[in-house]
N, C-alpha and C positions, 0 to 999 in steps of 0.2 A: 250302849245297848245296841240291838239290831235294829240298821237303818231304815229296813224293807217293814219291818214289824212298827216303827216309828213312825214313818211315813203314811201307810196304814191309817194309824189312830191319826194324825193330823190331819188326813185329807177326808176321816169321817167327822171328826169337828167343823172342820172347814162348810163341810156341804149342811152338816146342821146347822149354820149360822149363814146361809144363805149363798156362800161361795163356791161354786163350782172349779174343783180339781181334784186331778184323777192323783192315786197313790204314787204313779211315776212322774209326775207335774209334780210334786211335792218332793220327790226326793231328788231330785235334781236341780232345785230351786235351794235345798237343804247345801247340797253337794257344791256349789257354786259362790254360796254366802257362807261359806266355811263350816258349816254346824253339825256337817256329819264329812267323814271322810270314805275313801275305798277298804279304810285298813281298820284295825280298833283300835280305839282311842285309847293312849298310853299316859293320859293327865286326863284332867277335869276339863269340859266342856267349856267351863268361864276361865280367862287367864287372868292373872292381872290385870293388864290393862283394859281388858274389858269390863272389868268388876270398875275399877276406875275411871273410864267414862260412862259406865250407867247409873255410878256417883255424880260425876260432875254434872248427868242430867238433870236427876231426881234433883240435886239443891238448886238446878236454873231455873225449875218448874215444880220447886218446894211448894208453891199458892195454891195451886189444885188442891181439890178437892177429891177424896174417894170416889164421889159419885161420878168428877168432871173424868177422873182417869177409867173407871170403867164402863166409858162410854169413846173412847181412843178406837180407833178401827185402823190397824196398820195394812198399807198394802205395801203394793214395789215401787210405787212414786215416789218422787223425792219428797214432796209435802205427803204429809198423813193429815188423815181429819181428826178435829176433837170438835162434839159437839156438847160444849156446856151450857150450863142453866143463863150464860149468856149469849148465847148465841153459836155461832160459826166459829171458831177460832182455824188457824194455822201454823203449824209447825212444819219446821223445816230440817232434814240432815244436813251435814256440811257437806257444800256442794263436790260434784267430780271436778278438779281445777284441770286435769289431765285432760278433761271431753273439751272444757271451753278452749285450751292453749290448742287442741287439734283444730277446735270447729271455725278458729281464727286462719290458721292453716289452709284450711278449706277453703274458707272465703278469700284467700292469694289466692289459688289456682284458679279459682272463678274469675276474678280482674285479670290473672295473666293470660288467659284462655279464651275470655270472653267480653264483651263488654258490660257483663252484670256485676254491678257491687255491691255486698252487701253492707247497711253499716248501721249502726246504733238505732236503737228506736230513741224518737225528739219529739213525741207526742203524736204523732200520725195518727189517723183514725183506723188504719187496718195495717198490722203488725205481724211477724213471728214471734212467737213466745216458746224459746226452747226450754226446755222441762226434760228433769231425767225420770222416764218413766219404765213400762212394762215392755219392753223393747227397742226398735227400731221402727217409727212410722210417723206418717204424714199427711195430712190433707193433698188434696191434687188441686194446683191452682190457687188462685185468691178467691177465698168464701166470700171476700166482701162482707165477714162478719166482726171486722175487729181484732181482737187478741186471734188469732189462729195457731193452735199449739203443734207443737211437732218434738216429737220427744227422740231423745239422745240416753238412750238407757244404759246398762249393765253390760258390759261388752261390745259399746257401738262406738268406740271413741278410738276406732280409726279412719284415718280421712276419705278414703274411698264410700265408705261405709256413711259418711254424712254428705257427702258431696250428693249422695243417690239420695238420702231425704231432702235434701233441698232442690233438688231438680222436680222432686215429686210436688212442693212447694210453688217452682215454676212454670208447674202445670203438666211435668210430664207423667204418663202411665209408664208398668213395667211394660218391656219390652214383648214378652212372651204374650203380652192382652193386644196385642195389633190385629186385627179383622183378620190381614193375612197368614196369622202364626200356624193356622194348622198345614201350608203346605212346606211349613220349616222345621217342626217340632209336635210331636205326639202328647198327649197329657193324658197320663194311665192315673185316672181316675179314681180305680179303687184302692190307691196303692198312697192317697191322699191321708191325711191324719183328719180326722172328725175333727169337722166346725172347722177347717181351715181350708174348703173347696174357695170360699171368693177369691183366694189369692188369683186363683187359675181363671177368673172368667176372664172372657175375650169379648172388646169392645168395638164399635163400628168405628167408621172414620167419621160421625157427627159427633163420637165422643173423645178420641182419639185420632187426632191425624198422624200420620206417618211421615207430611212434610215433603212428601219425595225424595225421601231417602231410601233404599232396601232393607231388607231387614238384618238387622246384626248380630250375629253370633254370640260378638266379642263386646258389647255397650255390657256399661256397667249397672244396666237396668235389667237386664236379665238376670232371672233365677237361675239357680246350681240345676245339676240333675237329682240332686239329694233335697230338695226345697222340700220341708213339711212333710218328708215319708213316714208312713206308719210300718217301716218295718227297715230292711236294706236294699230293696229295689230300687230304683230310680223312677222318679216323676213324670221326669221330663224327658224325652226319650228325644233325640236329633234325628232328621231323616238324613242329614250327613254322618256318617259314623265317627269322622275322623271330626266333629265339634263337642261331642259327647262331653269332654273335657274342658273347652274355651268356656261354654258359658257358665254364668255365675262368678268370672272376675272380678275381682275387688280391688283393683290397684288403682286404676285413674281413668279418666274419662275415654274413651274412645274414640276414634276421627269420628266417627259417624253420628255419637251423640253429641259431638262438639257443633257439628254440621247444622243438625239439628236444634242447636239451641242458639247458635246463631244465626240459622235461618227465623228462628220463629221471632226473636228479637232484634233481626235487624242488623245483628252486629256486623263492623266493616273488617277488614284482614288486616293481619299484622303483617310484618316483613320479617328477612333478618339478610345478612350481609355476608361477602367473603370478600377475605383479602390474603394475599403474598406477595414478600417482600424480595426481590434481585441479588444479588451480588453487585458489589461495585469498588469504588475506589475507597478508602480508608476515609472516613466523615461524610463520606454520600449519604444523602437520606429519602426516605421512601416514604410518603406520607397517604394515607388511607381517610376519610373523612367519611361521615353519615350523611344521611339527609338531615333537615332542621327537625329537629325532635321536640314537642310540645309537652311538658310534663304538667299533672295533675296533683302527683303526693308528695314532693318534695324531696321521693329518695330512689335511688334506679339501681340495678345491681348488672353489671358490663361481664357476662360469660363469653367467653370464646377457647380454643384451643391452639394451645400455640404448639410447632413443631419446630425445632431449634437444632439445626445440625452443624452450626455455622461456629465460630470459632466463639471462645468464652467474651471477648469484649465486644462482641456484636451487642448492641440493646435494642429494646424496645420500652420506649415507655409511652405512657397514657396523659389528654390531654383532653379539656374541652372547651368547646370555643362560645361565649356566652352571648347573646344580643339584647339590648335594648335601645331604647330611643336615645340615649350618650353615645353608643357604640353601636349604628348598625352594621357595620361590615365585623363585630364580633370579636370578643377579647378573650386571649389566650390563656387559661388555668393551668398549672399542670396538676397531676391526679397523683401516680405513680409510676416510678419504674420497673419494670416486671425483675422478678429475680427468678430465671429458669433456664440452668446449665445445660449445655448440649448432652442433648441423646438419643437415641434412637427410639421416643417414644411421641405420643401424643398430649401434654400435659394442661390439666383444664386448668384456666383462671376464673379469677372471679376479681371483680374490682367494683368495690360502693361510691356511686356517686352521691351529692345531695347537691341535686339541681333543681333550682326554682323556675328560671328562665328560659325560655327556648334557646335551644342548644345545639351542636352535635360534639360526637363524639370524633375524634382524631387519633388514630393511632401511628406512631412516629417510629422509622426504624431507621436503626445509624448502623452503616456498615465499621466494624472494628480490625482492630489490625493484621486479621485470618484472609485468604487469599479462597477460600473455598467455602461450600453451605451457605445458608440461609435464615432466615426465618422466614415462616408461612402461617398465617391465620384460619380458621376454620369456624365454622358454626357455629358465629359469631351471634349473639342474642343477648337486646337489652330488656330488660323488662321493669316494672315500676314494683319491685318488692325488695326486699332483705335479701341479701347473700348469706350462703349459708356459712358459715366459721371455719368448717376442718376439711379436707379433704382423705378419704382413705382410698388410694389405688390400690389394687391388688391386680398385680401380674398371672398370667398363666390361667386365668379363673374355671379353667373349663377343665383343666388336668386338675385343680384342686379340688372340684365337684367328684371329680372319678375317684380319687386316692385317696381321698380323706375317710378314715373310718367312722361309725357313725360313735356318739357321744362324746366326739372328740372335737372341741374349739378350737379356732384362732382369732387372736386377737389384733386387734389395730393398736398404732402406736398412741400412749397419753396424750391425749389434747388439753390445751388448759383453756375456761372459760373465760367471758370479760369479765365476770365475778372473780375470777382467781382459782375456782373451783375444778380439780384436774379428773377426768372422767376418760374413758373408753369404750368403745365398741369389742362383745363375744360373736363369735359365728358359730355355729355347727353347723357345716357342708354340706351334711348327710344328714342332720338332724339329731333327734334326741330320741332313748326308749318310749316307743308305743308310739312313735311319729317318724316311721320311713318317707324318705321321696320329700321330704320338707327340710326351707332352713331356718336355723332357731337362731333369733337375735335378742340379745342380753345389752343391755348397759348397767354399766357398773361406776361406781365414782373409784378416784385411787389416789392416794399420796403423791405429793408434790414435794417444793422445797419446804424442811420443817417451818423454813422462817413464814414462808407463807399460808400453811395451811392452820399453824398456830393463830394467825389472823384472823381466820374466818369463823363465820358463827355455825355451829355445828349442833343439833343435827340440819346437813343441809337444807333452807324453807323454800318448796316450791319453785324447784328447777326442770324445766322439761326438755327431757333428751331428746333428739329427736334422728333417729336412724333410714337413711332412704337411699335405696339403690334406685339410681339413676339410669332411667334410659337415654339412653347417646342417641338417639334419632337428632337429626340435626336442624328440627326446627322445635324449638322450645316449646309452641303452642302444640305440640302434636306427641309429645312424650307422657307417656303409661308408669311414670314412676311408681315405686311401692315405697313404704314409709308406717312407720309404728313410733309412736310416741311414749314415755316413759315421764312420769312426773315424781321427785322427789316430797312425799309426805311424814314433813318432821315428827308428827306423832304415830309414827307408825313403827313396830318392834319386831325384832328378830325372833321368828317363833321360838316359844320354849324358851325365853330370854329377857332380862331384864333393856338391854341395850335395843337401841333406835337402830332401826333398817340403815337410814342412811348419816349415820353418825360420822365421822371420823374413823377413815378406812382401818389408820395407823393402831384403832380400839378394835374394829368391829368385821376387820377384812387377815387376810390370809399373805404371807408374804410369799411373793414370786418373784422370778429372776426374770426381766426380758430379753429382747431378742440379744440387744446390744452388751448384756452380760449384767445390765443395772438392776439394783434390787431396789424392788417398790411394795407398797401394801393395795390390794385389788378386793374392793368392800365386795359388798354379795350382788347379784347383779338381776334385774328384774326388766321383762320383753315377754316374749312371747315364742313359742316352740313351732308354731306354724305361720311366721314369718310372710314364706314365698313357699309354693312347690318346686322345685327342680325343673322340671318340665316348662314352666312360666317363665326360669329363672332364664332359661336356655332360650327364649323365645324372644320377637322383637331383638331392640339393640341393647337389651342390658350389659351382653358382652360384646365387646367391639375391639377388634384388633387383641384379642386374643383377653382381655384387660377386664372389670367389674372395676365401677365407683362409687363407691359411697359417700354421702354427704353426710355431716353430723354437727350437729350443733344443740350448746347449751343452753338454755333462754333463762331467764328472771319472770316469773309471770305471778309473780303473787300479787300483782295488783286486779289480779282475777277475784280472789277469795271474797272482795266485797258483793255484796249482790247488789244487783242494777234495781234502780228503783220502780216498784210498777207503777204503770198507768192509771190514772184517774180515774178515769171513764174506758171502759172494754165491754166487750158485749161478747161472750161466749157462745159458740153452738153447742146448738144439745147434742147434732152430726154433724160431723166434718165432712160429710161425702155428700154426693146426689141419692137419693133415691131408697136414702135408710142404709146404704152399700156400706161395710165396714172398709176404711182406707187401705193404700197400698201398706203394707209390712217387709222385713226383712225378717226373712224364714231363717235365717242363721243366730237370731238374738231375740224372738221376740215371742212369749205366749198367748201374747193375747192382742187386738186389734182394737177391742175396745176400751175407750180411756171415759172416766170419773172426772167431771167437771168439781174443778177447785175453786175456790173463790174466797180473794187475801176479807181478816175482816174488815179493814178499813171500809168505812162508806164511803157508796160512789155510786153514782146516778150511771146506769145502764143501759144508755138509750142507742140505738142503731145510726149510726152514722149517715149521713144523707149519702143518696144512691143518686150520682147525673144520668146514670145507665135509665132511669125510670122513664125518663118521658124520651127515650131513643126505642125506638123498634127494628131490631133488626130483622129479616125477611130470612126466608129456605134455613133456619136452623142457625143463623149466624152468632154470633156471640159479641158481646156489649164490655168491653176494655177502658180500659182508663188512659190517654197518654201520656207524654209526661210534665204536659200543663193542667190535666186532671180532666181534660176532656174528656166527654162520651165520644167512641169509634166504636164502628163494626168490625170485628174481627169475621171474615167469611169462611165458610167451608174449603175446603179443598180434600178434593181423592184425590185417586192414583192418575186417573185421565179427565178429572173436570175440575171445575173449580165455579166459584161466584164470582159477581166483582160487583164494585158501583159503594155509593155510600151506605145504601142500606141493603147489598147482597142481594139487591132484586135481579140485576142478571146474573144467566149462568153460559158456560160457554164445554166444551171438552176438546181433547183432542180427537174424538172420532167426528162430532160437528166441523172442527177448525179444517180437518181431513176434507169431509164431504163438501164444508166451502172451497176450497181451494181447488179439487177435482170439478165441482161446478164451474167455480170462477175456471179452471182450465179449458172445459168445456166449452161453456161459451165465447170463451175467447177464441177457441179454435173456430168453431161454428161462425164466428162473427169474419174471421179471418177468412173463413172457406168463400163465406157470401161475398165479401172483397173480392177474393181472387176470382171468382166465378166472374162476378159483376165485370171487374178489368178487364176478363176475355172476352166477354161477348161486347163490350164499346171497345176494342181494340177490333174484334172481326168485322162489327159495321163499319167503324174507321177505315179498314184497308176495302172494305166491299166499296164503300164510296168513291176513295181514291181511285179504284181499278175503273168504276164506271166513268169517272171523269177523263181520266189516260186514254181510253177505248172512245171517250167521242172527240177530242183533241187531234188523235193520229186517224179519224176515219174525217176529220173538217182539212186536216191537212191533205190528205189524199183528197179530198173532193176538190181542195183549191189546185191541186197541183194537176189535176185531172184539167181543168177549164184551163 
């Protein structure tokens, strides 16, 4: 039937049962969770398999009662409430396994970036509790109330996109709310969607410090210029013209928020390394070593770029040299030997350590029996994470952006997983219909050798693909990567079809010829059509030396699908914010700000955590911290030109004061100097006045004697 006419009726039910939304809230909420399309509908609203798991519900929660079910209040959270004649109950959907394997993702780039880690809750009295709810949002800060929830909704489960609630987490505001924003950015007002102005208010530096950093166009804390419009104008308006486009990035953290968050925590700086290797006589060798490197997780992943022009038996290989109290001058492992044929290219490696012991790294070059070339190292970075699996080079990248027609793919070569599971990367260049100026990236699974894929248990269970164009900036901690994650859900169906999405390609997939002339089966492939912009793609180092890399790899995460057990004892807020303020949100995924306290029905005593903050007072506005022995500190103020100090922020100091003292202190020092020198002239003019009187009765006692 008509979706506009549906939509309608459903959003005047809705408001008759107390819920507020508008007719195009409703059909676009419709349009998203599959139940109405753009086109009409050419089958029945329920498919099979939908008729078939709202069986398998109905018998899981046969015990209800008519009256318990019509009393169910669904919303877009992942729990829904039922309230029956005992009480509170909870129910739950099958979780997104796809948000958790990203939001793990996440939490790398925060240890490789910063020194924040996040990790399991172990019973702590004040916790995150991700929840897939009504968009993207967060608390700001630590409530200091316990469970503090932050939800990972419908569309939020790529990494950029969770890295910005968790910073919100870590206490930061959006960027565009800094004291100073109005001399960076305009905020056209009317042009806002009803009930969504608080995104835009703008906060002092008592609630918002800025850190001493400038304001940034390009932080991944900033809104689009499209943030919450009520129509196609733009919100946010740049007083630079030529930003209009930066902000509202969603690929990875920025220098400037990096700056920022390891200013506010303290964190120390990483390093990273270069090395190239001579020419020499046949078995000379060239050896490169780290400093001693302290490792914490047990596994390190060793990138660098090697350039290789030197003849094919030139090597390099990898080595690390370990210490303990048996061996303090450190004993020799070897790791591997690189396998990368001379050419005239830049070619990245990646090599997995698992080092427990402090260590470094060593790399060994042996000249081979060629008379000319080299090997050279470059932007070399260890970090304490996973390596990724596959590498996809692609040459020329910039002439294939121009020439590629749009609907038109390319494809990467088959990668096979540690599972056995053989998969690849689609591109579209140019994009795909009704998305110019964007690139659209698809993962697909695909046939392998019969004998192996006969092996495997099919439809694939919870594998996540995971696609990211890498930026080549040459220090790891400073790169803007983009990445989309893809997770394989074995109960899920080819529309209009009896078969599993990601079944056995050999069943379910299309047979194609690749480059090399070999035929394979290429199953249906599921990503995203707005990827990266063009414009973004072209920006920073994502191409370098004319070249684009993607990294790709398959994971196993179905040890996700258990749910983590909750807490005993939590104490919910009724607000997450200060002041009754609805939280920050992400205006790309989110309709609503405010969330519906849940509560599992297990009993549990609900009491407030003890607070050390209580008997600390901090002074001028300061703020009361925990450290990381659980002490009470004052966090103090800081602007742009002043700041607090002392233990409880009783003094304050700025730099037009620090000024005025030093011009003082100049001051007087001159002044003290002048009276010095003054002083020294006049006992230097009585000195020589005395002298001269004493000279002049001398020479007139001589003349008197020499007169007699």
């Amino acid at each position: 039937r008509d979706r506009s006419a549906t939509s309608a009726e459903l959003a005047q039910e809705w408001q008759q049962a107390g819920v507020s939304a508008s007719a195009r809230t409703v059909r676009r909420r419709l349009l998203e969770d599959g139940l109405v399309s753009r086109r009409a509908a050419k089958k029945p609203l329920l498919s099979k398999k939908n008729i078939r798991d709202r069986l398998i519900f109905c018998r899981k929660y046969s015990e209800w009662t008519a009256e318990d079910w019509g009393k169910v209040i669904f919303s877009d959270e992942a729990p829904f409430r039922l309230f029956g004649a005992s009480g509170k109950k909870l129910v739950r959907r099958r979780k997104d396994i796809n948000a958790k394997g990203v939001i793990l993702k996440a939490f790398e780039q925060y240890r490789l970036k910063s020194c924040i880690d996040y990790k399991p809750w172990n019973g702590e009295e004040n916790y995150i509790s991700v929840f897939k709810g009504n968009g993207c949002f967060s608390s700001v800060g630590n409530r200091q109330v316990g469970k503090q929830r932050l939800s990972i909704g419908s569309g939020c489960d790529r990494i950029a996109t969770i890295e910005h609630e968790f910073l919100h987490a870590l206490g930061f505001w959006h960027e565009q709310s800094r004291s100073d924003r109005d001399d960076y950015v305009s905020i056209i007002w009317d042009r806002i969607s009803e009930g969504k102005e608080h995104n835009f208010n703008i906060y002092n530096d008592t609630t918002s410090s800025a850190l001493n950093v400038p304001y940034d166009y390009g932080s991944m804390m900033h809104y689009s210029k499209k943030a919450f419009q009520n129509g196609t104008e733009p919100t946010i308006v740049t007083k630079i013209p030529a930003f209009s486009d930066v902000i509202g990035q969603r690929m990875e953290f920025s220098d400037s928020d990096l700056l920022k968050l390891n200013r506010l925590y303290n964190c120390r700086k990483g390093y990273f390394m270069h090395f190239s290797t001579a020419v020499g006589r046949e078995g000379d060798k060239a050896l490169l070593e780290s400093r001693i490197l302290y490792p914490k997780r047990g596994f390190q992943c060793l990138q660098f770029f090697l350039y290789n022009n030197g003849h094919a038996s030139d090597q390099l290989r990898i080595w690390t040299r370990e210490f303990d109290t048996a061996n303090p001058n450190g004993t020799l492992h070897f790791i591997e030997q690189i396998e990368a044929p001379p050419g005239d290219l830049w070619q990245i490696q990646h090599v997995s350590l698992n080092v427990s012991k402090k260590f470094r790294v060593v790399f060994e070059g042996i000249k081979g029996s060629g008379n000319t070339g080299g090997l050279s190292l470059d932007d070399i970075n260890l970090s304490e994470t996973t390596c990724p699996e596959h590498v996809w080079m692609i040459k020329d990248f910039r002439s294939i952006l121009e020439n590629t027609s749009m609907d038109t793919a390319i494809y990467s070569p088959r990668f096979r997983s540690k599972d056995g599971y053989t998969f690849q990367m689609g591109l579209y260049p140019n994009g795909t219909a009704g998305y110019p100026g964007e690139l659209g990236a698809y993962a697909h699974l695909t046939s392998g050798e019969d004998a192996v894929d006969d092996s495997l248990v099919w439809p694939a269970r919870w594998k996540q693909m995971t696609m990211m164009l890498m930026d080549q900036n040459a220090d790891i901690r400073k790169r803007m990567s983009n990445q989309r994650s893809v997770t394989t859900d074995p109960t899920m169906n080819v529309e209009g079809t009896e078969h599993f999405y990601w079944d056995d390609p050999r069943k379910v997939g299309v047979k194609v010829t690749g480059d090399s002339g070999t035929e394979y089966f290429r199953g249906p492939g599921a990503g995203t059509p707005v990827y990266l912009t063009q414009a973004r793609a072209l920006s920073r180092d994502f191409i370098k030396g004319g070249d684009a890399i993607f990294l790709l790899t398959m994971e196993d995460i179905s040890h996700l699908v258990a749910s983590q057990p909750f807490p005993s004892t939590t104490m919910t807020p009724t607000n997450s914010t200060p002041s009754g303020t609805p939280g920050p949100t992400n205006p790309d995924n989110s309709t609503s700000t405010n969330t519906t306290t849940v509560t599992s029905s297990t009993s549990a005593t609900t009491t407030k955590p003890h607070d050390p903050c209580v008997s600390v007072r901090c002074e001028n506005d300061g703020l009361c911290t925990l450290n990381d022995a659980g002490e009470a500190v004052c966090r103090c103020m800081v602007g742009n030109d002043w700041w607090h100090y002392g233990d409880r922020c009783q003094f304050k100091s700025s730099a037009q004061s620090n000024t005025i003292t030093a011009v003082v202190a100049s001051v007087v020092v001159f002044v003290v100097m002048l009276i010095v020198m003054v002083v020294s002239v006049v006992c230097v003019t009585k000195h020589q006045r005395k002298v001269q009187f004493a000279g002049e009765g001398f020479t007139m006692k001589n003349m008197y004697f020499s007169k007699a």
